[in-house]
N, C-alpha and C positions, 0 to 999 in steps of 0.2 A: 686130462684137464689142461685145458690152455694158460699158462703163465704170462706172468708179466713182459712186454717187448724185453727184446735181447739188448743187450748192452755191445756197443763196438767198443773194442778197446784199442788205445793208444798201443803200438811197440813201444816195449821199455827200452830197445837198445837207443833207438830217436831218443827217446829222454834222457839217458847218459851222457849220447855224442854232441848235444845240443842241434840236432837237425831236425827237419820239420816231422811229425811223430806221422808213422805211417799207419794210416785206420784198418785196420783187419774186419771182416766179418764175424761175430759172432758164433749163430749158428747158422744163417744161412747159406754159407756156400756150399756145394758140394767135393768134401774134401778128396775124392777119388778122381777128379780135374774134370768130371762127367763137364758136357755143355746144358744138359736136361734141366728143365724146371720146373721146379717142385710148384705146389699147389700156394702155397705161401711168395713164392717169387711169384708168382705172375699176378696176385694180388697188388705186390707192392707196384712191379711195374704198371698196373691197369692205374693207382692212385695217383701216380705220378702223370701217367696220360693222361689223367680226368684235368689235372691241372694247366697240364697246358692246353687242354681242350678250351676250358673255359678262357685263357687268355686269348688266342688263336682266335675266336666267333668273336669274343668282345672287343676286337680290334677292327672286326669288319664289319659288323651287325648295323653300324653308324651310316655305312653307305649308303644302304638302299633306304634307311630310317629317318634322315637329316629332313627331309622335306615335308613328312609326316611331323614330325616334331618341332619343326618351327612353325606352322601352321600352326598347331595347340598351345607353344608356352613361347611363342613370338622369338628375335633373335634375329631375323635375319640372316645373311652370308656371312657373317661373322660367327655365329653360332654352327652354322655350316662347316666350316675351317675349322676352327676349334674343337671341335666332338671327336675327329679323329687326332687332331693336332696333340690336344691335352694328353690323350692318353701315350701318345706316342713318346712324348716332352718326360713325362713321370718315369716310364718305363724305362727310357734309355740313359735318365740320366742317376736313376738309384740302380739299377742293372749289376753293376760292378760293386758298388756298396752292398748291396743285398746277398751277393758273394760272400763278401767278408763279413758278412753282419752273422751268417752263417757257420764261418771259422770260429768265429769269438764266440759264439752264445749253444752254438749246436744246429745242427742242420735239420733236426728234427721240430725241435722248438719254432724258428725261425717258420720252416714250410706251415703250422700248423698256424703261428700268427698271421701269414700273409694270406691263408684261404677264408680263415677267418673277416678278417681285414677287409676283400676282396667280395666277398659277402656283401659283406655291412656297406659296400660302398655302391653296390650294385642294388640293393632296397635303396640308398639317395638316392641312384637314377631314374628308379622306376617312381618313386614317388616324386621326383623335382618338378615341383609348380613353375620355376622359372628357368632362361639360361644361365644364371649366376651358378644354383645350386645343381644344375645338371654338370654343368663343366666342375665345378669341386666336385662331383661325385665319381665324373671321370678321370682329375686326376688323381687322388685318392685311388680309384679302381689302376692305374696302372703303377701307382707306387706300391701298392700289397703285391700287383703282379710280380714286381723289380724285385718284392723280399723271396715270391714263389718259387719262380722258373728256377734260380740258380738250384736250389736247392734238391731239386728231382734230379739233376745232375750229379750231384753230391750223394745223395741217398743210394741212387744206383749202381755209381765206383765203389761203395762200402760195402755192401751187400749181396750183389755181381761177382762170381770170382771171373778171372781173364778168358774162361773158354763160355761164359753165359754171357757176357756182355755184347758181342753181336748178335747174337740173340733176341736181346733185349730191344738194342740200336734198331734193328732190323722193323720194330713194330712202328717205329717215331716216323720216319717218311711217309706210306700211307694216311697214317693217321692223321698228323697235320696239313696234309694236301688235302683230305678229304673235309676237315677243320677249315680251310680255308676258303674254302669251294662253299660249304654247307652255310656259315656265318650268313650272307648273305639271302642265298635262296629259303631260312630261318627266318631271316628279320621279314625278307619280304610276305611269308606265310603267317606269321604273328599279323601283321598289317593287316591284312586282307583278311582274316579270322575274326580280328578286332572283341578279341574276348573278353566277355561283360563290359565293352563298350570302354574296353583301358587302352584300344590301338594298340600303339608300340612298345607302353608299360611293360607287359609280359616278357619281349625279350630278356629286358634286365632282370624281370623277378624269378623267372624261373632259376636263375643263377641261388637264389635259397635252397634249392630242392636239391641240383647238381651240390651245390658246394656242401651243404651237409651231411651227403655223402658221402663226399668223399674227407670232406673234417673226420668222420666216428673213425672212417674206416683207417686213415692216415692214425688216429689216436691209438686205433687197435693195434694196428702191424709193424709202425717203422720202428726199427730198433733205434734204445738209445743210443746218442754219442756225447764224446766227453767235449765240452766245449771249454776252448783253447784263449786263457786271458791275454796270452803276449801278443796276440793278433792287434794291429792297429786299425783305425777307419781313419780315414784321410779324408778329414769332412773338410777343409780347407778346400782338394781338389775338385770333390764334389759338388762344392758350392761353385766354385769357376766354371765347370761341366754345364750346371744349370746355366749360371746367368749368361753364356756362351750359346747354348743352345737354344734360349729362350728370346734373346737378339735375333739370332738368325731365323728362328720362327717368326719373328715380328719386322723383319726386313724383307721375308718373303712374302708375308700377306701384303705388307706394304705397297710391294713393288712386283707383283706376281708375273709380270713379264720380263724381267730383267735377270 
């Protein structure tokens, strides 16, 4: 009978020395230094793929979709710009917070809010009547992304011992090259399918189907961890990060040959 996720635990010698507590696996590693993967590990890594799958297409999916989609809810080259812009703008500038947001709260918690999250922002997209509410649903969609990615990172140092981790690594190149590749010739196949007459709607909503499976499946498998208070978030830096970024997006559209 399947039990509750495994709990990672802190080293208690880290908690004596006051240094950063080092996360052990639970039970998943294999303590014989094997590199093999058990049935349970490649689960977890397949979850963590599913995650950045859907970041990786929904970064690209905009391209061949921008002209299909201003045509329907108007916008113009502005809305052009922006589709990919937003989500770029979200994603890189909570990126590093979502790191930490991670340390502090638990990395499991964390991945499960931002697929969530990421969901929920991808039904705005597909139902946004205008550009106002497509562009917040985009950057929404790339701020859950910001809380996601770090976090698969995270899950799989914990749970990985040192001889399964190339292993692991080993599956991310393919995977997102082929994620990259596919986003596009996806959105363009949505388009031209134009299912029940929703055009490019589909791309974002099938993102319900994808993420809910991999929501249960993350809820099933990833082992707990202890989430760490002394962590800081440098929301000061973050906010600089944005309004920094958010300048320079707006002096390039401005000025797009300079």
């Amino acid at each position: 009978m399947t039990g509750p996720p495994d709990t990672i635990r802190p080293n208690a010698t880290a908690h004596q020395t006051g240094a950063t507590p080092i996360v052990e696996p639970a039970a998943a590693v294999d303590k014989g230094g094997s590199d093999r993967l058990t049935t349970r590990l490649r689960l977890i890594l397949a979850v963590v793929l599913i995650a950045d799958i859907l970041d990786l297409m929904d970064s690209t999916i905009t391209n061949i979709a921008a002209p299909s989609i201003v045509r329907e809810i108007g916008g113009g080259e502005s809305l052009i710009k922006w589709l990919g812009a937003s989500y770029a703008l979200a994603m890189g500038v909570l990126l590093v917070v979502g790191g930490r947001l991670g340390d502090r709260f638990g990395t499991r918690r964390i991945f499960l809010m931002g697929i969530a999250g990421f969901v929920g922002a991808s039904v705005v997209c597909g139902l946004a009547f205008d550009p106002a509410m497509l562009i917040v649903g985009r950057l929404t969609q790339g701020a859950f992304g910001a809380l996601l990615i770090p976090q698969g990172f995270g899950i799989l140092l914990a749970t990985f011992s040192r001889q399964q981790l190339p292993r692991a690594f080993i599956a991310f190149g393919p995977v997102m090259g082929a994620s990259a590749i596919a986003g596009p010739i996806f959105a363009g196949f949505i388009i031209d399918a134009d299912i029940a007459g929703l055009s490019w709607r589909p791309m974002f909503l099938i993102n319900i189907v994808l993420g809910a499976a991999g929501f249960f499946a993350a809820w099933k498998l990833l082992p707990r961890d202890t989430p760490r208070r002394d962590v800081s978030i440098d929301a000061i830096g973050a906010s600089l990060l944005a309004t920094g970024m958010f300048g320079f997006d707006i002096r390039v559209d401005d000025h797009p040959g300079r």
